[in-house]
N, C-alpha and C positions, 0 to 999 in steps of 0.2 A: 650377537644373535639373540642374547635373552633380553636384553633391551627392546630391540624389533616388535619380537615375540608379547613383552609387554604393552607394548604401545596399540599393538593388534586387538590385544585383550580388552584393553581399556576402551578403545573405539567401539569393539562388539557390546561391551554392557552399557554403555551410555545409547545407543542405538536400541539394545532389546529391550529397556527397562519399559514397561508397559502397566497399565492400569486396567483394572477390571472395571466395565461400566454397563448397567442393565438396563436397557429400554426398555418401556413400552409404547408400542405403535401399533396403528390398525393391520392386521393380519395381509388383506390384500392388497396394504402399500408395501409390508415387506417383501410379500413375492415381487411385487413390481423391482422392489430394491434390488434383489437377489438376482434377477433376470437384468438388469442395468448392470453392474456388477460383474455380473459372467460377460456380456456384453463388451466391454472395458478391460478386462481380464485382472482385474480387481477384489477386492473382500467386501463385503458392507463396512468392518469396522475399520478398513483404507479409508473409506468415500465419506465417513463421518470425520476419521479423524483430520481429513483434510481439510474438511468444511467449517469444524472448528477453528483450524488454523487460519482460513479467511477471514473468521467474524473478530478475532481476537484482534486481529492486525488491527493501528491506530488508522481511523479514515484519513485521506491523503488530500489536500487542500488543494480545491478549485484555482486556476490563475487568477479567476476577479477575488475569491478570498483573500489571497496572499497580498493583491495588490490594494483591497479596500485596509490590512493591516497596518500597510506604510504607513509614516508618518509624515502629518501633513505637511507642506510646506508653509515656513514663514512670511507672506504676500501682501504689500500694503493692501488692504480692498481697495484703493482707490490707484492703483497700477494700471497703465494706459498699455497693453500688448501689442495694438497695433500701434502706436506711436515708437515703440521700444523694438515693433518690426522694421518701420521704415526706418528709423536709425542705425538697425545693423544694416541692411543694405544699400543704404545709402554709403558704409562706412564699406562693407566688402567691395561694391563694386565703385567707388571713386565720382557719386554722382551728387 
């Protein structure tokens, strides 16, 4: 049981530990925030702190980035593809 009880503990202060941070913003973006906020059923310092947590994320790499990363193939430049086409097919189908 006191083990439990610890473990509960520990999850709660890792969860409350919180930082104090002071804006300044234009007044009537904050009511705008405050009213979004209510809105969402939210705090403003939820709706920041989540926003931070989007910016910090590493950006996530487009499919043509990851694929311009590859590395090139080794290709004589003088490679004949369609020669090396009709040779496979000629070998698949027996012609």
């Amino acid at each position: 049981m006191n083990i439990i009880y610890t473990y509960f503990c520990s999850i709660l202060t890792l969860d409350t530990m919180k930082a104090r941070l002071n804006l300044t913003i234009d007044q009537s973006l904050l009511e705008e925030v405050k009213q979004y906020a209510t809105l969402k059923n939210t705090s403003v310092s939820e709706l920041v702190e989540e926003y931070f947590k989007v910016i910090i994320q590493p950006k996530k790499k487009s499919f043509v980035e990851l694929i311009k990363e590859l590395p090139k193939p080794k290709i004589d430049e003088h490679f004949d593809w369609k020669e090396e086409n009709y040779k496979d097919k000629m070998k698949k189908y027996g012609l």
